[in-house]
C-alpha positions in Angstrom: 148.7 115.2 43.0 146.4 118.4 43.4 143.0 116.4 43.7 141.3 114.9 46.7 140.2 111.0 46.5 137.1 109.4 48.3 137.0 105.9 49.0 134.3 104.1 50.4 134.9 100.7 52.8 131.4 99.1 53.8 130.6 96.2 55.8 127.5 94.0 57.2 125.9 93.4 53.8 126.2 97.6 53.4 124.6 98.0 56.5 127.2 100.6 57.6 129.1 102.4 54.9 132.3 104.9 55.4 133.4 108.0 53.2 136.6 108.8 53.7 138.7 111.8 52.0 142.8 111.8 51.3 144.3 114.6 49.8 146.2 113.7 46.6 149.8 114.8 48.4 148.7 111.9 50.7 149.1 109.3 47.9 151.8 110.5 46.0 153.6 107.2 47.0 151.2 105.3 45.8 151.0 107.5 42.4 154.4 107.9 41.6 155.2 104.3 41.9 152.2 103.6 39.5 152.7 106.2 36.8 156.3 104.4 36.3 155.1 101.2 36.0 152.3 102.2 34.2 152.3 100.3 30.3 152.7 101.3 27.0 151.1 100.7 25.1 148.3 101.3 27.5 145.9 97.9 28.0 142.1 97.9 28.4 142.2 98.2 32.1 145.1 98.9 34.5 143.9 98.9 38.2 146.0 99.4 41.2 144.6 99.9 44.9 145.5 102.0 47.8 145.6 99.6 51.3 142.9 99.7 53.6 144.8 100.1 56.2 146.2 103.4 54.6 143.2 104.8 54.3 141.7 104.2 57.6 144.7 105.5 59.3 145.4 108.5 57.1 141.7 109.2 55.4 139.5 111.9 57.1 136.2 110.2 57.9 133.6 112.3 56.1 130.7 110.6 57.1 129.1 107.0 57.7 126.0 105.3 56.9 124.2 103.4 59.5 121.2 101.5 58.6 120.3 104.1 55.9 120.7 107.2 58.6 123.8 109.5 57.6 126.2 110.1 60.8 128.5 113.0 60.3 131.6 112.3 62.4 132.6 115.3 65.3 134.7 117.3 63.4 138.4 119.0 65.5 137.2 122.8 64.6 133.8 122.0 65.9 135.1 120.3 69.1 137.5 123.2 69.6 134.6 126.0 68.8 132.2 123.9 71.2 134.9 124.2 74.1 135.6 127.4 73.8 132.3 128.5 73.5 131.4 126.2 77.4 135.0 128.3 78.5 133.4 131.5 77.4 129.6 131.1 79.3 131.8 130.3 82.4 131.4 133.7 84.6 134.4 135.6 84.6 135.2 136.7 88.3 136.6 139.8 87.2 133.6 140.7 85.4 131.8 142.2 88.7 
């Protein structure tokens, strides 16, 4: 359970388009329960699906397409970094 997954939900005819990212330790639920119920012999195809709902709650949105323009979410670190960097041009009254 060492790899990341992306998964892709879309809506409006793929007008807007999400990319979202869950760690493989995220879905280890979801694996474990598959990989014993998994068939053998093996068959052509064996598909299985992780919820929407999951994924939206738990994913990490990477970035979203909007009528063919790429919109990269704000991410924590650069909120944090932008806050502290406002905090920092603040004069310090100290300072004179």
């Amino acid at each position: 359970m060492e790899v990341g997954h992306l998964f892709f939900d879309y809506f409006d005819n793929l007008k807007e388009v999400d990319l979202r990212y869950l760690h493989g330790s995220q879905l280890a639920e979801y694996f474990g329960k598959w990989r014993d119920e998994y068939p053998n012999p093996y068959p052509q195809r064996y598909r299985k699906n992780v919820p929407y709902g999951f994924v939206k709650q738990h994913g990490t949105l990477l970035m979203t397409l909007k009528d063919g323009e790429v919109v990269f979410p704000t991410l924590a670190v650069e909120t944090v970094t932008d806050n502290a960097a406002v905090e920092g041009d603040e004069p310090n009254p100290t300072e004179e």
